[in-house]
N, C-alpha and C positions, 0 to 999 in steps of 0.2 A: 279621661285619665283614670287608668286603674288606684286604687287605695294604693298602692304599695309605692307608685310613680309618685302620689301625692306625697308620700313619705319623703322618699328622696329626693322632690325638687325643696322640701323642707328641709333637711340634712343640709342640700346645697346650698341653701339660701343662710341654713344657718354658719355653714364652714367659713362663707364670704364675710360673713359679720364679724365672726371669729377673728381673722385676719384684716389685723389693721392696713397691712398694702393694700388690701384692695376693699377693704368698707368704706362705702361710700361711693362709691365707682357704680353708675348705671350698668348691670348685667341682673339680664334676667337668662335665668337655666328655664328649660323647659323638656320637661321629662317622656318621655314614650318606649315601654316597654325596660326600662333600665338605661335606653342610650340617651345623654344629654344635650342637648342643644342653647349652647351658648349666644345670646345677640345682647347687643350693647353697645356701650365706648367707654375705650380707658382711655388713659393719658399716656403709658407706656407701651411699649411692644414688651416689656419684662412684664407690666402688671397682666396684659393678653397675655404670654405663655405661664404668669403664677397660678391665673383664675383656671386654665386647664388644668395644670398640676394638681391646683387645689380639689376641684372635681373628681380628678383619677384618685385621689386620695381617700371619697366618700366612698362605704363600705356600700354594695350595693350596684355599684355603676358599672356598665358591661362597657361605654363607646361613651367619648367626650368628644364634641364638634364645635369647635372654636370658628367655623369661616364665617359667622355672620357678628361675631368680635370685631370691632373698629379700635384704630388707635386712634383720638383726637386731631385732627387737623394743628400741625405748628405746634404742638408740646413734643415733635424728638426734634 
């Protein structure tokens, strides 16, 4: 992982904190070249498309990949 990747899964990691919807919520970003790769589980299919939004939103990010995002089993 380049310096600059390192940066911005830190950015990411800080944005999710940020946002109380979704702090707390197991997602790990994982950075390569600028494009982000989402894995975890939320609870919502909204907090899944916030945590992308939220991502597109960090300065820096070329490509957000939410397919390896889980909603929890039995919370919709």
């Amino acid at each position: 992982m380049s310096v600059q990747d390192e940066a911005l899964a830190g950015m990411v990691s800080n944005a999710f904190m940020q946002d109380k919807r979704v702090s707390g919520q197991a997602i790990a970003a994982r950075v390569v070249d600028g494009d982000v790769f989402l894995k975890g589980i939320v609870d919502t299919e909204e907090q899944k498309a916030l945590a992308v939004m939220i991502v597109h939103g960090v300065a820096g990010v070329r490509h957000v990949n939410g397919d390896e995002l889980r909603v929890r089993e039995g919370m919709e």
